[in-house]
C-alpha positions as CSV (number, residue, x, y, z in Angstrom):
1,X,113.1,111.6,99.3
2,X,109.7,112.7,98.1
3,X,109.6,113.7,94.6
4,X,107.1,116.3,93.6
5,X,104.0,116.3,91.5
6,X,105.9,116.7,88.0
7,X,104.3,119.2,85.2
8,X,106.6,119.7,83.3
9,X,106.5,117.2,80.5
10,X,107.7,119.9,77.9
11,X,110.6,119.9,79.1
12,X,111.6,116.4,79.1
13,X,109.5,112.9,79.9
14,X,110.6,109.7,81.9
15,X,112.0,107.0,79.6
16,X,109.3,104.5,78.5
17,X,110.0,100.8,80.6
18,X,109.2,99.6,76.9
19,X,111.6,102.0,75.7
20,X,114.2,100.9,77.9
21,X,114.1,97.0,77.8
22,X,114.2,97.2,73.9
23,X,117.7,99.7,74.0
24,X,119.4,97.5,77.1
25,X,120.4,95.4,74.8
26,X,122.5,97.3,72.6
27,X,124.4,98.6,75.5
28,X,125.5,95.5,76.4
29,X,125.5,91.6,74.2
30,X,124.6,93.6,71.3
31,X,126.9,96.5,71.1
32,X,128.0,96.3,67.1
33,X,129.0,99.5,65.1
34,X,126.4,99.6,62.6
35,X,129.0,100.5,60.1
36,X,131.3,97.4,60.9
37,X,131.2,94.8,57.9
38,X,131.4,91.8,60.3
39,X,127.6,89.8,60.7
40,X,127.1,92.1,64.1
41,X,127.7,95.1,62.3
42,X,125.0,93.9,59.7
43,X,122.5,92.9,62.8
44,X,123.5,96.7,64.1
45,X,123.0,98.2,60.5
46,X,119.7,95.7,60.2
47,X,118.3,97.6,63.3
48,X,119.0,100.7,62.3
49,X,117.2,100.5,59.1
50,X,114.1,99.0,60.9
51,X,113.6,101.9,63.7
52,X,114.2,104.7,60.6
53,X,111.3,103.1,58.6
54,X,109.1,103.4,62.2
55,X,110.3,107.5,63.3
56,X,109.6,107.6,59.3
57,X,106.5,106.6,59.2
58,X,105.7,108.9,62.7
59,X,106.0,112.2,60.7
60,X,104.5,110.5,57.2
61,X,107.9,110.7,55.7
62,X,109.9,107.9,53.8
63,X,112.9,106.5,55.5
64,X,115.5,107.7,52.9
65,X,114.3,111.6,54.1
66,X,115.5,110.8,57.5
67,X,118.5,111.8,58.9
68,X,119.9,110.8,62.7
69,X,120.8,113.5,64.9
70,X,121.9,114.2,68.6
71,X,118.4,116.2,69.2
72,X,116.2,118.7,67.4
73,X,118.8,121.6,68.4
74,X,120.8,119.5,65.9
75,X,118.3,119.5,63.6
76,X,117.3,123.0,63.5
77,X,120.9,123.9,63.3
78,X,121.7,121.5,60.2
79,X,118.3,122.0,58.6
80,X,118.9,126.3,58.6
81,X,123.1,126.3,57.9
82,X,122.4,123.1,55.4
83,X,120.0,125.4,53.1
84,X,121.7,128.2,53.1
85,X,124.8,126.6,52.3
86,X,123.6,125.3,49.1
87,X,121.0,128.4,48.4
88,X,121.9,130.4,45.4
89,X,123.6,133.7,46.2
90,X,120.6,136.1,45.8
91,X,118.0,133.5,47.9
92,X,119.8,132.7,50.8
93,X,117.5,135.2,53.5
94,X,116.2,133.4,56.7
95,X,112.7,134.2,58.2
96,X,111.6,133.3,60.9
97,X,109.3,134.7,64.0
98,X,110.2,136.2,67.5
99,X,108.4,133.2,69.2
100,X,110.7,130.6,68.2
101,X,113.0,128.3,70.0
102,X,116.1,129.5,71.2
103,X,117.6,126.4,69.4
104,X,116.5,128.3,66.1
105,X,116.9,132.0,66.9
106,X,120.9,131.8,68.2
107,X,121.6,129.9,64.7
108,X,119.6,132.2,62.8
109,X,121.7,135.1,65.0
110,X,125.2,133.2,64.2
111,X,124.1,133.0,61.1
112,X,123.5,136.8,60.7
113,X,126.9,137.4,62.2
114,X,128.2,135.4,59.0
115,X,126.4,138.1,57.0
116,X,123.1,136.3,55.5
117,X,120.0,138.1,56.0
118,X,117.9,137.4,57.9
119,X,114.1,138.5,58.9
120,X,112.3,137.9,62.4
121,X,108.9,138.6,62.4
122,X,106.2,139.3,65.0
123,X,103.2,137.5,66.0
124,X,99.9,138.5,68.0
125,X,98.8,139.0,71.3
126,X,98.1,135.5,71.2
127,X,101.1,134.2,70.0
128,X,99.6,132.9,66.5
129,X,101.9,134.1,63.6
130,X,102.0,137.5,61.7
131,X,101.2,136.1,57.7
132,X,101.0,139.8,56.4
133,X,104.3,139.9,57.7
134,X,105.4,137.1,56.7
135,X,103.7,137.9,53.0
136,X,106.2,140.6,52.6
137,X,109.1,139.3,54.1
138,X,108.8,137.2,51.2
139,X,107.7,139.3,48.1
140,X,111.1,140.4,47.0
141,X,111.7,136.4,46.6
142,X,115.1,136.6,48.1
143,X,114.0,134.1,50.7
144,X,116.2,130.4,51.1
145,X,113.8,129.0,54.0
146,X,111.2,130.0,56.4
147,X,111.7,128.4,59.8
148,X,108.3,128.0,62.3
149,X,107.6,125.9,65.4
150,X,104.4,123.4,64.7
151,X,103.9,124.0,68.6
152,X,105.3,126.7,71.0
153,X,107.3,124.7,74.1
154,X,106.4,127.7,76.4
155,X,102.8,128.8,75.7
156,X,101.5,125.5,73.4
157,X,100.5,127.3,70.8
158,X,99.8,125.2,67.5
159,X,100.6,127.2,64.0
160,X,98.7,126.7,61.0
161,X,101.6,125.1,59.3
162,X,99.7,124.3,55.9
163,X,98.5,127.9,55.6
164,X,102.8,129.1,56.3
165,X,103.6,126.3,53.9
166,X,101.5,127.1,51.1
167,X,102.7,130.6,51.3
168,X,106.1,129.8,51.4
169,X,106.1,127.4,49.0
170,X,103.9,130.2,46.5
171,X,107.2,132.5,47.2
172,X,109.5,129.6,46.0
173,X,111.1,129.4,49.7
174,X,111.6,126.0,51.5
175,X,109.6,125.2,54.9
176,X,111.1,124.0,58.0
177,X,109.6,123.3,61.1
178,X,110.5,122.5,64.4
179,X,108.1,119.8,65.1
180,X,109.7,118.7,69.0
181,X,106.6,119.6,70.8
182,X,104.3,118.4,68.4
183,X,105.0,114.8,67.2
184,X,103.1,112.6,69.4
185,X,100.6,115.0,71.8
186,X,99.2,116.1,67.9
187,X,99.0,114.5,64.4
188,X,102.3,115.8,62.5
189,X,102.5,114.7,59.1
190,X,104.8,116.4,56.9
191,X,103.7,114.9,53.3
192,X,100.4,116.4,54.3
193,X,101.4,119.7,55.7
194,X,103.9,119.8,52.7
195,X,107.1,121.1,55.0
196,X,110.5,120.5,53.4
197,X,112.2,119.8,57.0
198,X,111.3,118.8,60.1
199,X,112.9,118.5,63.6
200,X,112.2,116.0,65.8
201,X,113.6,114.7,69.7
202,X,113.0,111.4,70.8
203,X,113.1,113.0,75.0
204,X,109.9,114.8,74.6
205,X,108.3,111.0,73.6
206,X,109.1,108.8,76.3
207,X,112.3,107.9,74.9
208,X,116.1,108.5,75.6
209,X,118.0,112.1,75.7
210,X,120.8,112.6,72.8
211,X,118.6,111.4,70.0
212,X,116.7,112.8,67.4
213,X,116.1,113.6,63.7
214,X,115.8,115.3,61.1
215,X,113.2,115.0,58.4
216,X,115.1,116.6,54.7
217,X,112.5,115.7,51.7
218,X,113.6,113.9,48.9
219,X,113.4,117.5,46.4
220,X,116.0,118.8,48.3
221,X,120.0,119.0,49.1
222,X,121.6,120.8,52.6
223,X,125.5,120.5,53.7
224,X,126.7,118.6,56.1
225,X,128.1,120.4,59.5
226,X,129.6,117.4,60.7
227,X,131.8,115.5,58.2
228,X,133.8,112.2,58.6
229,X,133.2,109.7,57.3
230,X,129.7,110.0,55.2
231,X,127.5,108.6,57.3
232,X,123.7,109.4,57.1
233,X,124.2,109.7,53.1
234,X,126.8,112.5,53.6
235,X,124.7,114.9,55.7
236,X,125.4,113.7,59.5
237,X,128.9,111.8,60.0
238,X,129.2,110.2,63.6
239,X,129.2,106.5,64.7
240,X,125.6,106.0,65.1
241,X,124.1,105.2,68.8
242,X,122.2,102.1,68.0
243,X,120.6,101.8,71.2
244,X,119.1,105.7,71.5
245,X,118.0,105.0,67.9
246,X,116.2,101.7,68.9
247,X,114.6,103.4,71.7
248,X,113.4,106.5,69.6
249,X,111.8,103.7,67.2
250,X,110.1,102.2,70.1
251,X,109.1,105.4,71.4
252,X,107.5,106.5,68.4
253,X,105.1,103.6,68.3
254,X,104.0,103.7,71.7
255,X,103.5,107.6,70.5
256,X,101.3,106.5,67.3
257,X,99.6,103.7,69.4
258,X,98.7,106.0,72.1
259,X,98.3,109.1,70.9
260,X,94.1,109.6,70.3
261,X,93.2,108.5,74.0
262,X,96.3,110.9,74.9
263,X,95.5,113.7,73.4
264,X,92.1,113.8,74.9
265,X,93.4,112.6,78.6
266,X,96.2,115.2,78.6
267,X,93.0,117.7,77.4
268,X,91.3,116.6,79.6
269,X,93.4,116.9,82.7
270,X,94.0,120.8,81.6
271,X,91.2,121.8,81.4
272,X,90.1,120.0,85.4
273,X,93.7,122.3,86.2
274,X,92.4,125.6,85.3
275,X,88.7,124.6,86.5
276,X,90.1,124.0,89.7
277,X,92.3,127.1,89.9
278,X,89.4,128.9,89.1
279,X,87.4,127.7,92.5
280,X,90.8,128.9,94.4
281,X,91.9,132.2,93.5
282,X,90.6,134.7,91.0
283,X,92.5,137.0,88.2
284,X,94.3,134.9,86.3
285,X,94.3,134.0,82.1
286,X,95.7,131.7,79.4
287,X,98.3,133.8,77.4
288,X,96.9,131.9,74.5
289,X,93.8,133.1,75.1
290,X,91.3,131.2,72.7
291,X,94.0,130.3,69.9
292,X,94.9,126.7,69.5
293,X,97.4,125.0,72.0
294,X,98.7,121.4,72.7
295,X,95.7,119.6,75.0
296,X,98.1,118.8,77.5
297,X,99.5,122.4,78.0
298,X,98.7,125.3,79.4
299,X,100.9,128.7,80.2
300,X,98.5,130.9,82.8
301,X,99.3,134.5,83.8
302,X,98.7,135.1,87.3
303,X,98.1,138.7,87.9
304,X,100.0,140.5,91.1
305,X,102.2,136.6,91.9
306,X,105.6,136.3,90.6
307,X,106.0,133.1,88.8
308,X,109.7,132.4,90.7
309,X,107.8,133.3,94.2
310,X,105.2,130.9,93.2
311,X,107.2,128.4,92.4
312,X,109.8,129.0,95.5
313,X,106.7,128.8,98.0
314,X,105.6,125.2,95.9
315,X,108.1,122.8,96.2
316,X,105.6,119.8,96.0
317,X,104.8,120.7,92.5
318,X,107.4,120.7,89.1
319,X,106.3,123.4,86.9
320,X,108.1,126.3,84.6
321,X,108.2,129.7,84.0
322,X,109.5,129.3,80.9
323,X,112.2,127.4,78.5
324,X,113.8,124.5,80.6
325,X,116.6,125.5,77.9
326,X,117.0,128.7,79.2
327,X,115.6,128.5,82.5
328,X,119.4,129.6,83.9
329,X,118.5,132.7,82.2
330,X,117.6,135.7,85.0
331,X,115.2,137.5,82.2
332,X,111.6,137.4,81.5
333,X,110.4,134.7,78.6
334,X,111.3,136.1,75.2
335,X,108.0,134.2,73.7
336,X,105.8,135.8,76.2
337,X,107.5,139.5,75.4
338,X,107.3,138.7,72.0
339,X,103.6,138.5,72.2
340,X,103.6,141.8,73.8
341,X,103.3,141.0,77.7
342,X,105.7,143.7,79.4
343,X,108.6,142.1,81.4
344,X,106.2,142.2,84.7
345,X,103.6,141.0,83.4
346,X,105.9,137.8,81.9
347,X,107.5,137.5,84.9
348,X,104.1,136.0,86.2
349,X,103.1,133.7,83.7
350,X,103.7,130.0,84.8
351,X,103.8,127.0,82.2
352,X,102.0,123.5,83.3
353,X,102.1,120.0,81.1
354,X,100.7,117.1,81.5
355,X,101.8,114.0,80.2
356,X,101.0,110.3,80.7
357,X,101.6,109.2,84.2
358,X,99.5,112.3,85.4
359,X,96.5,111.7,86.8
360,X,93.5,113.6,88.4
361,X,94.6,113.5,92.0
362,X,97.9,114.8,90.9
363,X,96.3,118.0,89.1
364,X,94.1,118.7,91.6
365,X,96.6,118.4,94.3
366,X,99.3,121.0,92.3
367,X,96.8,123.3,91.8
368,X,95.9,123.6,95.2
369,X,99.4,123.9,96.2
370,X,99.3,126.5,93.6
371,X,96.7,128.7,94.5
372,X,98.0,128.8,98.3
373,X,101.3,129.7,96.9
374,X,99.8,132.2,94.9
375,X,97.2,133.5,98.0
376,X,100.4,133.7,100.1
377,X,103.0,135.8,97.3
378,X,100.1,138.3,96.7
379,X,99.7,138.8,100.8
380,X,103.4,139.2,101.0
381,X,103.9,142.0,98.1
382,X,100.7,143.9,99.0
């Protein structure tokens, strides 16, 4: 079988080799309950401990503000029910923007159902976030938590999270961000950036599915969701997967080790992409336009070609039109709707990233394949 060219890294990465010889283990000769008492159970425990100071220190955080998760739609959804749960009865409002995750709109929605307020605002052409707006969604100081992406999944757009958290923070409003996309393809440091939360996956790194964490400072309580047992100080019960957390550990090292020759590879790799569409076919833009983005993304509107026909008439090449977790979905992206494109004009917007086994020959290559894809939809729906 011959596997195509694969640009979709935010969606999900291939496992680390690193990743996975240090986790095999734990599947196997080492497969102790970290809560067992027994000397394997402290070896397990020992681990543990060891890969939360590492995924710590990745976001800047201490290890006693880490909590493990299943994945960052965990995480969003413990971080937003755990504040309002414990916010006082006239501050429990949620804000948050129309460009976010589905993993945080749906629990902001289920939340509404349950009768707390909530307030989703706009954002710009460009994707970048309305701050007038959310200046007075915030003035009548009702507000138990703002919740913003650090990077968009679909369009890579990177948020001024410092400006949002100083705001928030002036209003007396806790910060929480869904950091997924950013950890490791940016610098993501939540002492710095002063957020209050943070969600974070270990899949999007080179490391295993089913993990991830989330970042709760030290200033702050949430509730549990999941009880039984007390594990993760009360806020997460669950035997812990030893192994996934080993391999997130790992991951996240290779992440910090890599990440400055990365960042500028992945950039780099982009911007020969669009450079080369550009000699193939004409009338086509970043939805981004000039606002900040991850380096190794890129979402490109291609006037007059569906994105599904595209991709249909490119089987040699993995890309997206959108959310891999709502790619079942027959609508147009809500991020790209949200930032004002009609539902046609979404419908042609295709999303390509990069990560760390791409090279040049494999851009080039998929965007040729794009462009005659594209050459061919436009001849068939003139």
């Amino acid at each position: 079988m011959t596997y195509p060219i694969y640009l979709d890294y935010n969606a999900t990465t291939p496992v680390d080799r690193q990743v996975l010889d240090d986790m095999t283990p734990w599947f196997t000769e080492q497969f102790w309950n970290a809560a067992s008492s027994h000397s394997g159970g402290r070896i397990a425990a020992e681990n543990v401990d060891a890969s939360r100071r590492k995924v710590a220190a990745f976001i800047g955080a201490r290890p006693n503000e880490l909590v493990w998760t299943s994945g960052a739609t965990e995480s969003n959804n413990l971080a937003l029910k755990g504040v309002v749960a414990y916010a006082k009865p006239n501050r429990k409002r949620l804000v948050t923007f129309a460009t976010e995750h589905k993993a945080v709109l749906d629990t902001v929605a289920s939340l509404e159902n349950q009768n707390i307020p909530v307030t989703v605002l706009s954002v710009e052409p460009d994707g970048t976030q309305c701050l007038d707006e959310l200046t007075a969604a915030l003035a009548d100081g009702d507000v138990a938590v703002v919740s913003v992406m650090a990077a968009n999944n679909e369009t890579g757009l990177v948020a001024d999270i410092a400006t949002i958290a100083a705001l928030t923070h002036q209003h007396g409003a806790l910060l929480h961000c869904d950091a997924t996309q950013a950890a490791g393809k940016i610098g993501f440091n939540v002492e710095q950036l002063d957020v209050d939360l943070a969600s974070i996956s270990a899949h999007k790194i080179y490391g295993p599915k089913g993990i991830g964490a989330l970042y709760v400072s030290r200033r702050i309580d949430i509730a549990p969701m999941i009880h039984g047992g007390g594990h993760e100080r009360g806020m997460r019960s669950g035997t812990l997967n030893v192994a996934a957390i080993v391999g997130f550990a790992t991951a996240t090292e290779i992440a910090s080790n890599t990440l400055e020759t990365q960042t500028r590879h992945q950039h780099n790799l982009i911007e020969l992409f669009i450079a080369t569409l550009d000699r193939e076919i004409s009338d086509f833009s970043l939805t981004t336009g000039n606002a900040p983005r991850l380096p190794n993304t890129a979402n490109i509107r291609i006037d007059g070609a569906d994105a599904e026909a595209v991709m249909a008439n490119t089987p040699g090449v993995a890309i997206s039109s959108g959310s891999a977790c709502t790619a079942l979905v027959p609508a147009p992206s809500h991020v790209l709707t949200a930032m004002g494109l009609s539902d046609d004009r979404a419908s042609e917007c295709i999303r390509i990233s990069a990560g760390r086994p791409t090279t040049e020959s494999d851009i080039i290559n998929a965007a040729q394949q794009i462009a005659t894809a594209v050459q061919r939809v436009r001849n068939l729906t003139k």
